[in-house]
C-alpha positions as CSV (number, residue, x, y, z in Angstrom):
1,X,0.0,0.0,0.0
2,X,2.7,2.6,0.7
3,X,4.2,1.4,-2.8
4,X,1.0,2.8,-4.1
5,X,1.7,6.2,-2.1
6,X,5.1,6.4,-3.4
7,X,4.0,6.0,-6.7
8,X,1.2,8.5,-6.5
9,X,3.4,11.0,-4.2
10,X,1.0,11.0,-1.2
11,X,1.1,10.3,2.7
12,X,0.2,6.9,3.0
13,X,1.3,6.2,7.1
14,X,1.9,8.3,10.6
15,X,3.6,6.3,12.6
16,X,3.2,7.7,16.3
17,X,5.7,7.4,19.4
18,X,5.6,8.3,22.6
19,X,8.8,10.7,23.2
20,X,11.2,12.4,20.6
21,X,14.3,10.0,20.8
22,X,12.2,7.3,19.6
23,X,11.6,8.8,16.1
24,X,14.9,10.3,16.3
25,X,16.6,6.9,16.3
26,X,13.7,5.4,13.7
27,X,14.3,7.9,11.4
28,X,18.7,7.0,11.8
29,X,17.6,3.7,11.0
30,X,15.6,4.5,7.8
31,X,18.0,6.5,6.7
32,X,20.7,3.3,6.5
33,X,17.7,1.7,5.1
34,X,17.8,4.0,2.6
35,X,22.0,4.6,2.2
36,X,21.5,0.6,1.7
37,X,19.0,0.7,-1.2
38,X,21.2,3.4,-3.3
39,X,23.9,1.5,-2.6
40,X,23.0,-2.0,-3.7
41,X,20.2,-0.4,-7.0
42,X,22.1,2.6,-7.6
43,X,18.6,4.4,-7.6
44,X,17.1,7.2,-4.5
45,X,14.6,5.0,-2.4
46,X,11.0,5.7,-3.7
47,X,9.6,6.3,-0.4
48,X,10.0,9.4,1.8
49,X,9.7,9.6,5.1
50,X,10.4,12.8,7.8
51,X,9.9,13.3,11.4
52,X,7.8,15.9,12.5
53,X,8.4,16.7,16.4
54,X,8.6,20.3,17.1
55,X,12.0,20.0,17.1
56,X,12.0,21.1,13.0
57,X,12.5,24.4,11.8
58,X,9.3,26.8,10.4
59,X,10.6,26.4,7.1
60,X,11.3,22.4,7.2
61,X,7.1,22.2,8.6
62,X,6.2,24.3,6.0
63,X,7.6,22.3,3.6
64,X,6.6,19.2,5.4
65,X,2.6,20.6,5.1
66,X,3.4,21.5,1.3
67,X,4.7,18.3,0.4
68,X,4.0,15.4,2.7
69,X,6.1,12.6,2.9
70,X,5.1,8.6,2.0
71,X,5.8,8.1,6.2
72,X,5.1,10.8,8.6
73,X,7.5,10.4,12.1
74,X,6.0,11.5,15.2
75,X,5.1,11.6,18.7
76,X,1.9,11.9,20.6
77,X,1.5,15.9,21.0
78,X,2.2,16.7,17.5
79,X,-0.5,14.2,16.5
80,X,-2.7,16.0,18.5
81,X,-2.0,19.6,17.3
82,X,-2.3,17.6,13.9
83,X,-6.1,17.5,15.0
84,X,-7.1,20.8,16.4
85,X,-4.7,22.7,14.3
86,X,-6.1,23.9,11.2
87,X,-2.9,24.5,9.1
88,X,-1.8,20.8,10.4
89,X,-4.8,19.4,9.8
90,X,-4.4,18.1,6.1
91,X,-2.0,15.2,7.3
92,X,-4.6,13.7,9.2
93,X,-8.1,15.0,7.6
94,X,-9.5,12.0,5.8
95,X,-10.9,14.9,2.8
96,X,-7.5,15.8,2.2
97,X,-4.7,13.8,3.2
98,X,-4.3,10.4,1.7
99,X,-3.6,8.6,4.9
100,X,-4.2,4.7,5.0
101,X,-2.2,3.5,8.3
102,X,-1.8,5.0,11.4
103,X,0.9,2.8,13.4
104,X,1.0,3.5,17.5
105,X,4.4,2.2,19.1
106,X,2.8,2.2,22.4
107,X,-0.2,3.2,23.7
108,X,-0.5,4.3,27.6
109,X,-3.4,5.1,29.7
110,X,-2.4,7.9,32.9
111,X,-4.7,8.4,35.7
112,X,-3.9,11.4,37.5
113,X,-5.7,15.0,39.1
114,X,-6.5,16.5,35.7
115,X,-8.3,13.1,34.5
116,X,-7.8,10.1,32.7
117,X,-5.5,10.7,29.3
118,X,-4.4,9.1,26.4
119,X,-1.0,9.0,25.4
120,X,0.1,7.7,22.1
């Protein structure tokens, strides 16, 4: 399914985790994936991927919301802002984005004084 993405140049997955050095050290390890594949075809991987944290500049976001990649990295409070932002909102609106997986590397349940939460 993301080959179809790739091919069509569209979002196909957001794959969610719970703190920043988590997609920090997924995205090291799909960029080998990717040194690997140019290495051994000789051709740029047909997939993109980025993280998207907070941690990226204004301009890398913005080009991030002009140009989505194949496989969105993030963590639980951008995906929410992805939700109640409006000019974030594309990456997860069913209308516009083209998103067909939505992988959670863990999912948490806090009990606490300001109420039950969800954390992704």
């Amino acid at each position: 399914m993301l080959c179809c993405a790739a091919i069509l140049g569209r979002q196909g997955a957001i794959v969610v985790y719970p703190m920043n050095a988590l997609v920090n050290s997924q995205e090291d390890a799909l960029r080998q994936l990717v040194d690997g594949y140019l290495k051994r075809t000789g051709k740029p991987m047909p997939v993109r991927f980025a993280k998207y944290t907070g941690q990226e500049s204004d301009e890398e976001k913005l080009r991030l919301r002009q140009k989505p990649p194949h496989i969105l990295l993030t963590n639980y409070v951008m995906l929410e802002l992805m939700l109640v932002r409006p000019r974030e909102r594309h990456f997860v609106d069913q209308a516009t984005s083209s998103l067909r997986y939505h992988v959670m590397d863990e999912l948490h349940t806090y009990r606490g004084g300001r109420m039950p939460m969800w954390r992704c």
